[in-house]
C-alpha positions in Angstrom: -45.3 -120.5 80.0 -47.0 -117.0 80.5 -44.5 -114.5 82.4 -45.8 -113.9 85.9 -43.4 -111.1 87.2 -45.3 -108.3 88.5 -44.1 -105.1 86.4 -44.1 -102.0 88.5 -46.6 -99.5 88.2 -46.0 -96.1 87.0 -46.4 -93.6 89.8 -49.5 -91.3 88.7 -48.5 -88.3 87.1 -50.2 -85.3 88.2 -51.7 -83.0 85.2 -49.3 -79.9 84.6 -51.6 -77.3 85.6 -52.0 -79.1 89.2 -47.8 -79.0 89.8 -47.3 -75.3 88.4 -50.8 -74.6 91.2 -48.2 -76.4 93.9 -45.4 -75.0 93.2 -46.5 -71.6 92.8 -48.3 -71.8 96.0 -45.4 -73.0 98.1 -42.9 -69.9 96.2 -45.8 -67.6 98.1 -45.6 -69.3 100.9 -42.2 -69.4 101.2 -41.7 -65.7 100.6 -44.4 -64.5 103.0 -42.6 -66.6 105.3 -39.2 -64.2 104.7 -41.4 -61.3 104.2 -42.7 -61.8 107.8 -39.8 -63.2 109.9 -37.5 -60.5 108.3 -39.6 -57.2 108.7 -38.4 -54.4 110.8 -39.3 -50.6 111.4 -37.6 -47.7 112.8 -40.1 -45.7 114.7 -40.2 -44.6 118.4 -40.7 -45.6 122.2 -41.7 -42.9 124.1 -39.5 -40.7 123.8 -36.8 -42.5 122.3 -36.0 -43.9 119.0 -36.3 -47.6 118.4 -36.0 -50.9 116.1 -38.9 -52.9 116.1 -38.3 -56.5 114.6 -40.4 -59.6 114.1 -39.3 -62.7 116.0 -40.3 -66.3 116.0 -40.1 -66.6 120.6 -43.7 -65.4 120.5 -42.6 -63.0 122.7 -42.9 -58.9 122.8 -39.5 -57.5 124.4 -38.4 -54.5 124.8 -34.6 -54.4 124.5 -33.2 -51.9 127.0 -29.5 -52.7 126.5 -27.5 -53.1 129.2 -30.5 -52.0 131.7 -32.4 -55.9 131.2 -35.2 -56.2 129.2 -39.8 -55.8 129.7 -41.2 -58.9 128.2 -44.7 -59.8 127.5 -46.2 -63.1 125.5 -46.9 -61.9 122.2 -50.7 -61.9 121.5 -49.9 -62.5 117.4 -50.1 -65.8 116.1 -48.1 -68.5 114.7 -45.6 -67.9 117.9 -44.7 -64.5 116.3 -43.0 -61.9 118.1 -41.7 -58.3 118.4 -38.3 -57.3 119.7 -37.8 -53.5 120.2 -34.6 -52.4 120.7 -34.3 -48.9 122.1 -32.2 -46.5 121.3 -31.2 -43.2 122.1 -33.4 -40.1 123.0 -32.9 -37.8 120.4 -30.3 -34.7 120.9 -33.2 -32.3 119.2 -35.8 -33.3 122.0 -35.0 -31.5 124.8 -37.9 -31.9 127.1 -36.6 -35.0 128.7 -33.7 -33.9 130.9 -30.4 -36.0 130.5 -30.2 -37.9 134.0 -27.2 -37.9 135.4 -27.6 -40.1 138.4 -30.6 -42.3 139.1 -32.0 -39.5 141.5 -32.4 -37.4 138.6 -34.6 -40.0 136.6 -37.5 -38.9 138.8 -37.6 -35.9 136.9 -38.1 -37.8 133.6 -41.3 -39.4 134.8 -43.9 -37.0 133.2 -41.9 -37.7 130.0 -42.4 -41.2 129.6 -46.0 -41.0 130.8 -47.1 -40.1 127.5 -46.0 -43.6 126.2 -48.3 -45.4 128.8 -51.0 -43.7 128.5 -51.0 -44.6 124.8 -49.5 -47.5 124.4 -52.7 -49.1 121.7 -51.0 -46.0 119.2 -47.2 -47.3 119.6 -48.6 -50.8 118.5 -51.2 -49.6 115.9 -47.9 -47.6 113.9 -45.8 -50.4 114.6 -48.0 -53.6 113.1 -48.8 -50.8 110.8 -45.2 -50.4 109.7 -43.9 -54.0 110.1 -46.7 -55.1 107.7 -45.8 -52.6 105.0 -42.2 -53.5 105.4 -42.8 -57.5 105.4 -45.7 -56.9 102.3 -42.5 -55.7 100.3 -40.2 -57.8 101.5 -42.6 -60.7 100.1 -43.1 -58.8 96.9 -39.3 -58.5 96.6 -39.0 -61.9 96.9 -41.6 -63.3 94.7 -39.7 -60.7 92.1 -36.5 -63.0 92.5 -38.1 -66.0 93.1 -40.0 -65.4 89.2 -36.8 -63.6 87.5 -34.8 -66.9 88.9 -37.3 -69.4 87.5 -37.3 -67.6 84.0 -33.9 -67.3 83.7 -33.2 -71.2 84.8 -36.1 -71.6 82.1 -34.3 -70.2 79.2 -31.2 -71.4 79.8 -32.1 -75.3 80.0 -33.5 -75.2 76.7 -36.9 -77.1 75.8 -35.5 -80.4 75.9 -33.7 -80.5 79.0 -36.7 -79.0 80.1 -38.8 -81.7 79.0 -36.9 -84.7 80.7 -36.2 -82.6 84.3 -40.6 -82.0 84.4 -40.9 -85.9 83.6 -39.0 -86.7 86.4 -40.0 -84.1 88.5 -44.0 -84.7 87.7 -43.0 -88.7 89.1 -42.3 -87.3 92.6 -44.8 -84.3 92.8 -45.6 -84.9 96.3 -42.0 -86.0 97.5 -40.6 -82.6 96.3 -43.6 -80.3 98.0 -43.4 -82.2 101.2 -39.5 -81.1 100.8 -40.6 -77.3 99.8 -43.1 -77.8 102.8 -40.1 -78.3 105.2 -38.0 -75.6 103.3 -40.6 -72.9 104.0 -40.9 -74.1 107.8 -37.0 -73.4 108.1 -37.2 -70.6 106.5 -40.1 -69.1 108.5 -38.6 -70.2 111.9 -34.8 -69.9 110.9 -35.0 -66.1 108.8 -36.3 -64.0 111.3 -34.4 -61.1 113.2 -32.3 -62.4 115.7 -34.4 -63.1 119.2 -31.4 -62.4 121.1 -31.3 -64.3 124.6 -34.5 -64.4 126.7 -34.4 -65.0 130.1 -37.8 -65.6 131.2 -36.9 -69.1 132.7 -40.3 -69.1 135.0 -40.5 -65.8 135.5 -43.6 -64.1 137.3 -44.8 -60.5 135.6 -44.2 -57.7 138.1 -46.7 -57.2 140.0 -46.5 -53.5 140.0 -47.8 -53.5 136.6 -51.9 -54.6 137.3 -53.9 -52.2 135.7 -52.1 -51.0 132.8 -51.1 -51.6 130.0 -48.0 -53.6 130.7 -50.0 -55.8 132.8 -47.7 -59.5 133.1 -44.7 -58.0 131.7 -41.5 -59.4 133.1 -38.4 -57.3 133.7 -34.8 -59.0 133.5 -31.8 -57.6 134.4 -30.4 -54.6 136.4 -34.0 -52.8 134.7 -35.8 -55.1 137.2 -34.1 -52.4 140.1 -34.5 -49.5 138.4 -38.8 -50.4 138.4 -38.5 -51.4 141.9 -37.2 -48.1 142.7 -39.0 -45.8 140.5 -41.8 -48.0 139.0 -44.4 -47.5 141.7 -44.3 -43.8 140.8 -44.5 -44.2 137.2 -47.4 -46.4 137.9 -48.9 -43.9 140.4 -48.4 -41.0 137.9 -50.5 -43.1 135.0 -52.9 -44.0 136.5 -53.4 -40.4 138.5 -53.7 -39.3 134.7 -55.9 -42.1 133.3 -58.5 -41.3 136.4 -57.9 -37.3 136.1 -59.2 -37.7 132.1 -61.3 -40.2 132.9 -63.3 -38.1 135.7 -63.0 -35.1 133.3 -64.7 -36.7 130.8 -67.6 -37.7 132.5 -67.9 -33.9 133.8 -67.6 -33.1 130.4 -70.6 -35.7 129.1 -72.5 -34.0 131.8 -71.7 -31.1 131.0 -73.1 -31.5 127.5 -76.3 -33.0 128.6 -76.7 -29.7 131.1 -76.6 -27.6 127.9 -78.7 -29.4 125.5 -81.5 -29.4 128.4 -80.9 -25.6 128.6 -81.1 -25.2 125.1 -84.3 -27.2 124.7 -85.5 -25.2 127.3 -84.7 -21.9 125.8 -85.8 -22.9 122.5 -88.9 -24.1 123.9 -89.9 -21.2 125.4 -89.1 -18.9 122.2 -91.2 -20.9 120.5 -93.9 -20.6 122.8 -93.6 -17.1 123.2 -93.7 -16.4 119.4 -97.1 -18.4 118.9 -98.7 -17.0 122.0 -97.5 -13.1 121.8 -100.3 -10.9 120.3 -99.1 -9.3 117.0 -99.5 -5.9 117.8 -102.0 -4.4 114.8 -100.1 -2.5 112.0 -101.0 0.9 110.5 -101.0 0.5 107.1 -101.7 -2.0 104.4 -101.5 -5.4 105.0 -102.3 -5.5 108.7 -102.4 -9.1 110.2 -103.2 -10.9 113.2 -100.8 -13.6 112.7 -98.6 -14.4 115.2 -94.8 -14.2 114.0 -93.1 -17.5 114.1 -89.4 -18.1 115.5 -86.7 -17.9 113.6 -85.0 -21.6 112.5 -82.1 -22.5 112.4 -80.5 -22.1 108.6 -79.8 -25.5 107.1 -76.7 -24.1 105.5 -75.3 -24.4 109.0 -71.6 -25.9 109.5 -70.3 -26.6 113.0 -66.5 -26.5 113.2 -64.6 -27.4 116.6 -61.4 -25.3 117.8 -58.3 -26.6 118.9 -54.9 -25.5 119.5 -51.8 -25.6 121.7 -52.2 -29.5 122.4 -48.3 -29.7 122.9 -48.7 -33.3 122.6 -51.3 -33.8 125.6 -52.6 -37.3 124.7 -54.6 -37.6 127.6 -57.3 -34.9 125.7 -57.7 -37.2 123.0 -60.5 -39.1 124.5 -62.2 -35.2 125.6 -61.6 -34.4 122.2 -63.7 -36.9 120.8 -66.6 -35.9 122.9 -66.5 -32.7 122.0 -66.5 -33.4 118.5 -69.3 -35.9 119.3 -71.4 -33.7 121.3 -70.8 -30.4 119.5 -72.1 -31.9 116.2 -68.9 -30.4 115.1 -68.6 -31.2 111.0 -64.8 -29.5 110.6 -62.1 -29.3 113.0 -59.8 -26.9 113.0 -56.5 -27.1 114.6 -54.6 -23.6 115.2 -51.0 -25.4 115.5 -48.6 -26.6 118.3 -49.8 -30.1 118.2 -46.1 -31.2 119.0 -43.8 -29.9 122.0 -40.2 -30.2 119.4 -41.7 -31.5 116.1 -39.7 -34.7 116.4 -40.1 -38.4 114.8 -40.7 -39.8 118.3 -43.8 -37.3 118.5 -45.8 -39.0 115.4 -47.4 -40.6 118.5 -49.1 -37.4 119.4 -50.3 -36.6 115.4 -51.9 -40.4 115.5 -53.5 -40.2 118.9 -55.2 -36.8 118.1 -56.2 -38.1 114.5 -57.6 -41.2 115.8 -60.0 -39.1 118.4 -61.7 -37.6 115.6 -63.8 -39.7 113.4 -61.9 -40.4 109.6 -65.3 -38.8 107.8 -64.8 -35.5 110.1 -62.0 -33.1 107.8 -59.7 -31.7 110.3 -57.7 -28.8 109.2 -54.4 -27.9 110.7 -51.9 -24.7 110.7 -48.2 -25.6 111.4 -47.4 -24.0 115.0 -43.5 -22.8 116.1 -43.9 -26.0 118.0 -44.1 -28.0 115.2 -42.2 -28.9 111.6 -42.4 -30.2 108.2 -42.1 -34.0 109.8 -45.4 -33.1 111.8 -47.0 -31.9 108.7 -46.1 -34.7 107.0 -47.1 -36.9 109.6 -50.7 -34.4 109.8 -51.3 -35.6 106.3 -50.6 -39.2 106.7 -53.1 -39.1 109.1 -55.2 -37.3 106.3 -55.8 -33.9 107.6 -55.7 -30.7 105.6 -52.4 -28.5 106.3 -52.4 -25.2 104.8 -49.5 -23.9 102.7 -50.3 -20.6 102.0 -53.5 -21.3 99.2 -56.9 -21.2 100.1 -59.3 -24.6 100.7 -62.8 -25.2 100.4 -64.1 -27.2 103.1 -67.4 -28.4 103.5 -68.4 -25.1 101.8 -65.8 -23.0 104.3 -63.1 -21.0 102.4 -59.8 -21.3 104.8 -56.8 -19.6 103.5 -53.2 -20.2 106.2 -49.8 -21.7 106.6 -47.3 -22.7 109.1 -45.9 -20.7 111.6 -42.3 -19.2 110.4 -40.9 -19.3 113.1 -39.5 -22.0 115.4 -39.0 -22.6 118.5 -37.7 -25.9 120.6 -37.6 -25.9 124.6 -34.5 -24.4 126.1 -33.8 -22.6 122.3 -35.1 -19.0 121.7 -37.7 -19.1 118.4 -36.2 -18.1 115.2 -36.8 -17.7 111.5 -36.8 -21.4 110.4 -36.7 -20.0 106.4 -36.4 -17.5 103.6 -39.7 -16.0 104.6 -40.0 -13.3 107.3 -43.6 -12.7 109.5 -44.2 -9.5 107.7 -43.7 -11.4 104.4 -45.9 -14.6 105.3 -48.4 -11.7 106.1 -48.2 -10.1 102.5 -48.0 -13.0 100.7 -51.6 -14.7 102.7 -53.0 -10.7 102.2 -52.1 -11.2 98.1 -53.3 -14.2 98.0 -56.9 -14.0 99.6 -57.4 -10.6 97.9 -56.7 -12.1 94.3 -59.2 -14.6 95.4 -62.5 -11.8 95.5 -64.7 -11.8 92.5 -66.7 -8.8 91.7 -66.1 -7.3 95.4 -67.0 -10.8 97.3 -64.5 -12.2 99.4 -62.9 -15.3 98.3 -62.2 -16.0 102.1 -64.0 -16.9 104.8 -61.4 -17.6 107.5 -57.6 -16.9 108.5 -55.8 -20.2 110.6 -53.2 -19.2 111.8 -51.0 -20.4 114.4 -49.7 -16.5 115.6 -52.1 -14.2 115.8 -50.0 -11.3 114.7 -49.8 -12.5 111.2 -53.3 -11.7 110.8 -52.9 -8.1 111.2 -52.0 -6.9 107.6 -55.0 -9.6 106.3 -57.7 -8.4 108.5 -56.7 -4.9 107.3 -57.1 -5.2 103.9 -60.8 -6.6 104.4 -60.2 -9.5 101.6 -60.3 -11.4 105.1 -63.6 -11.3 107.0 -62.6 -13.8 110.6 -59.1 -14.8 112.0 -58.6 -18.0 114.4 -55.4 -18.4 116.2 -53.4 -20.0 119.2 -50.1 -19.7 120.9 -50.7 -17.0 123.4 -51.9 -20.0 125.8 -54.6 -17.5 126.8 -58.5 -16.8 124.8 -59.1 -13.2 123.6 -62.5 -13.1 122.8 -63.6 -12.0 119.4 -62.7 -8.4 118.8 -62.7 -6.2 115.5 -58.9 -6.4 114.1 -58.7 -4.3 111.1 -61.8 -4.8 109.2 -62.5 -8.1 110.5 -63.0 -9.8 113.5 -60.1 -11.9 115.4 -60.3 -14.6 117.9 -57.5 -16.3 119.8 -58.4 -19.9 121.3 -56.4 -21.0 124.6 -54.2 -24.0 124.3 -56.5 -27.1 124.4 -53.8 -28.9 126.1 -54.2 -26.2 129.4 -50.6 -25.8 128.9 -48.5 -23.3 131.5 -45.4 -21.4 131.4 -42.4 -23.9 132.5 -45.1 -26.5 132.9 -45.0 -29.9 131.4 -47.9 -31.0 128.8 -48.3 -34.6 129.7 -50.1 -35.5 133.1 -53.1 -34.4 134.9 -53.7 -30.8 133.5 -52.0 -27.6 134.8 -54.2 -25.2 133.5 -57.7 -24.9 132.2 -58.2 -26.2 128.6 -60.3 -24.6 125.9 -61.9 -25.3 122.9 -64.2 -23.2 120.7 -67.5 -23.9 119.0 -68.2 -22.4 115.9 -71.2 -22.1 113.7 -70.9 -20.8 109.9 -73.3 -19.8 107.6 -72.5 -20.9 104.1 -74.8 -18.8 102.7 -74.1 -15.7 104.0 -70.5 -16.4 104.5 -70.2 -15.6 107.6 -69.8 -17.1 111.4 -72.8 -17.0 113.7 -72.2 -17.4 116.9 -69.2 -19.1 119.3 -69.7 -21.6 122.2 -66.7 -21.9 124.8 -66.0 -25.8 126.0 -63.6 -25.7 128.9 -62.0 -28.2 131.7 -59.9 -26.8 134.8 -57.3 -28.2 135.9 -59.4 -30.0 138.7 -61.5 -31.4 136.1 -64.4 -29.6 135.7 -66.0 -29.1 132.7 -68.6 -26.6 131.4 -69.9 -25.5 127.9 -71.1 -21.8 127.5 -74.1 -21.0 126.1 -73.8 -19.3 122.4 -72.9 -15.8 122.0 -73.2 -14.4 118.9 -70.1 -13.6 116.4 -69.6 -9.8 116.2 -70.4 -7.6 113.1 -67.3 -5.8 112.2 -67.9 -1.3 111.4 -66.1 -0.2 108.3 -64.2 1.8 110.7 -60.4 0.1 110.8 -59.5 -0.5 114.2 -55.7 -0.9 114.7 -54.1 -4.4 116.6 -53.4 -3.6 120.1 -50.0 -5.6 121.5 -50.5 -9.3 122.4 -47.8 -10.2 124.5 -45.7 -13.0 124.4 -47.1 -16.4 123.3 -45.5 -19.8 123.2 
């Protein structure tokens, strides 16, 4: 009699190639799970420091400590979050008054301004630096994940080996559904601790419309504190958004007045140099053509001026224009792009970088404002900062370096190394006189923060121009020595014992240059100013004086800042 009992089929085996694709898969997922959930950053808030961590609430919250918490719904997906816990301000940046009473906070409004006015670069550095740090993280743990597996595959041997991937290859799908549920923990269970929310059906405070911070709910004894002085944080943002707004548009105009008056003017050379009767020459070669106009040389290069920005944000958006409507191909920035040179003031470096357009070089001289952390945080945002050597830009020899001196509100300046002023003068002299070649000049331009360094330089004539800052105040271009110096006004419209960050307190500058490449020298200047009630104008173009071979001494400067 024929046996009838049903023999069990043998699960189907998947081939090896498909369960080493599976499991690798799930490892990556798994560790970009932990990479993720586990990233953190130390940056800045304003003007304090901070810990910015990755959640899984799908919230953004901004730990204040025993103050309460702002909270906002986080717009990342996958309910990911952000929780910044803020810390201290830091004992090096003096411009925020220590408050001793809530009175006194009133005073520290201008200081956190900055942060709201910017808050898109805050979040581009931190997704920035949370994705680096969760990118190795992930790497990291792929590294142990593969140095694990090797290791448990040489110590098994190949037969143990043999009989564990038999049974293992019989329940392929049984163990990734597990390793599916492992990485699910692991992404909701490995992040940095959420800490305790208490947004149970909160409303976001209403005095928030219209900025940035728009729906964010405040917990806490914080949730006072904005009732009291929130209305005149808000009022002081958005007086500032409108004033830079406004300004601006005057500046736009502004622009548009001058290009009609310099189509106009052109216009009318042009027609004056095809219509004018050539008067008839004595001589040989006498002609009745008419003698055309001059055009402008195509070895032309356009560089933009600015200095003393003392991290004014709010001129990002005007410096952009004028870098837009100038046709400006360089920038160059004379220094003092921070108030104390602090971590917290990266801000400031990334606002300004991201005004000017990435394929624009923008070429920086450390002020006595700044530091070696704002340098380095100059060339992370790739600009040029001169150390002392010369640099060819778009055909434009620069020689400079940082101010050697430093100076911090509330502390007097002072030597910051092992180099003196008179020194740093030498040494830049030495340098761009080593760089002649048969009696040319290796130099085109001095940047220089402090105009008194360029003194000895302009002397020696191995230096034919000098651009500066820190006197807060222009000085046209004048013969220095055997070259010609000019001093550009602080950008930021920056005032004695006022603050930087607001609506401006005095009347901002930058400069216009145009170089010739061929003949190595600058050709004319173009002032761009806005007061400090917004009004813009741009000069017409004067040309760049010819220095005599007469050596005409530096006259005192006066204080800068």
């Amino acid at each position: 009699m024929p046996d009838t009992t049903a023999k069990p089929a043998h699960p189907w085996v998947p081939p090896r190639w498909l369960r080493w694709t599976v499991g690798a898969v799930v490892a990556v997922l798994a560790c970009t799970a932990w990479g993720v959930t586990t990233a953190s950053a130390d940056l800045s808030l304003g003007p304090h420091e901070a810990r910015y961590e990755v959640t899984t609430d799908g919230l953004v919250v901004v730990d204040l400590g025993p103050l309460g918490t702002v909270e906002l719904d986080s717009p990342a997906p996958l309910g990911l979050g952000v929780r910044v816990v803020v810390k201290e301000i830091p004992a090096e940046l003096t411009s925020v008054s220590p408050a001793q009473n809530l009175d006194a906070l009133g005073t520290d409004v201008q200081s956190y301004l900055q942060f709201f006015a910017t808050p898109d670069i805050t979040v581009h550095r931190a997704v920035r630096a949370l994705a680096v740090d969760a990118l190795w993280r992930t790497l990291v743990a792929l590294a142990v994940v593969a140095l694990a597996t090797t290791a448990l595959v040489l110590l098994l041997g190949r037969a143990r080996r043999r009989e564990l991937a038999t049974m293992a290859g019989r329940h392929t799908w049984e163990l990734a559904a597990g390793l599916v549920v492992v990485v699910a923990a692991t992404f909701t269970l490995s992040s940095s601790e959420p800490g305790t929310s208490t947004t149970t059906a909160q409303k976001g405070s209403p005095l928030f419309a219209g900025t940035p911070l728009a729906g964010a709910r405040i917990t806490g004894r914080l949730a006072g504190v904005i009732n009291t002085y929130g209305e005149q944080l808000v009022t002081a943002y958005q007086g500032s958004e409108e004033f830079y707004a406004k300004a601006n548009r005057n500046l736009q105009a502004a622009w548009d007045e001058r290009d009609e008056a310099q189509q106009a003017e052109d216009a009318l050379a042009q027609a004056q140099a095809t219509t004018a009767p050539t008067a008839p020459a004595t001589g040989t070669g006498a002609t009745d053509t008419p003698t055309p106009s001059p055009t402008p040389s195509s070895n032309l290069v356009t560089l933009l001026v600015i200095s003393d920005l003392h991290c004014n944000t709010g001129m990002s958006p005007l410096i952009h224009t004028a870098v837009e409507r100038s046709g400006a191909q360089v920038v160059l920035n004379a220094g003092d792009t921070t108030i104390n040179g602090t971590a917290v003031e990266q801000v400031c470096v990334d606002s300004f970088a991201r005004a000017i357009p990435k394929k624009i070089p923008t070429v920086m001289a450390n002020g006595n404002h700044d530091s070696p952390l704002v340098a380095k945080f100059a060339r992370d945002a790739g600009w040029t900062v001169l150390d002392g050597s010369v640099v060819d830009v778009k055909g434009v020899r620069i020689i400079g370096d940082h101010d050697v001196l430093q100076t911090r509100i509330g502390v007097a300046s002072h030597q910051s190394g092992d180099v003196s002023q008179d020194e740093q003068a030498q040494a830049l002299t030495d340098t761009a006189c080593d760089a002649e070649k048969d009696g040319v000049p290796g130099v085109d331009l001095l940047l220089i923060h402090d105009p008194v360094i360029g003194a000895v330089p302009l002397e020696s004539g191995c230096v034919p121009a000098q651009v500066s800052g820190h006197l807060h105040r222009r000085i046209d271009p004048t013969q220095v020595g055997l070259g010609i110096r000019y001093v550009n006004s602080s950008t930021a419209g920056a005032t004695l014992g006022q603050p930087t960050v607001g609506p401006l307190h005095g009347t901002s500058e930058m400069t216009v240059l145009r170089f010739d490449t061929e003949t190595h020298r600058i050709v004319d200047w173009q002032l761009v100013s806005v007061t400090k009630k917004g009004v813009a104008s741009v000069s017409e173009r004067k040309p760049w004086p010819e220095p005599t071979t007469t050596e005409v001494p530096q006259e005192p400067l006066g204080p800068g800042d």
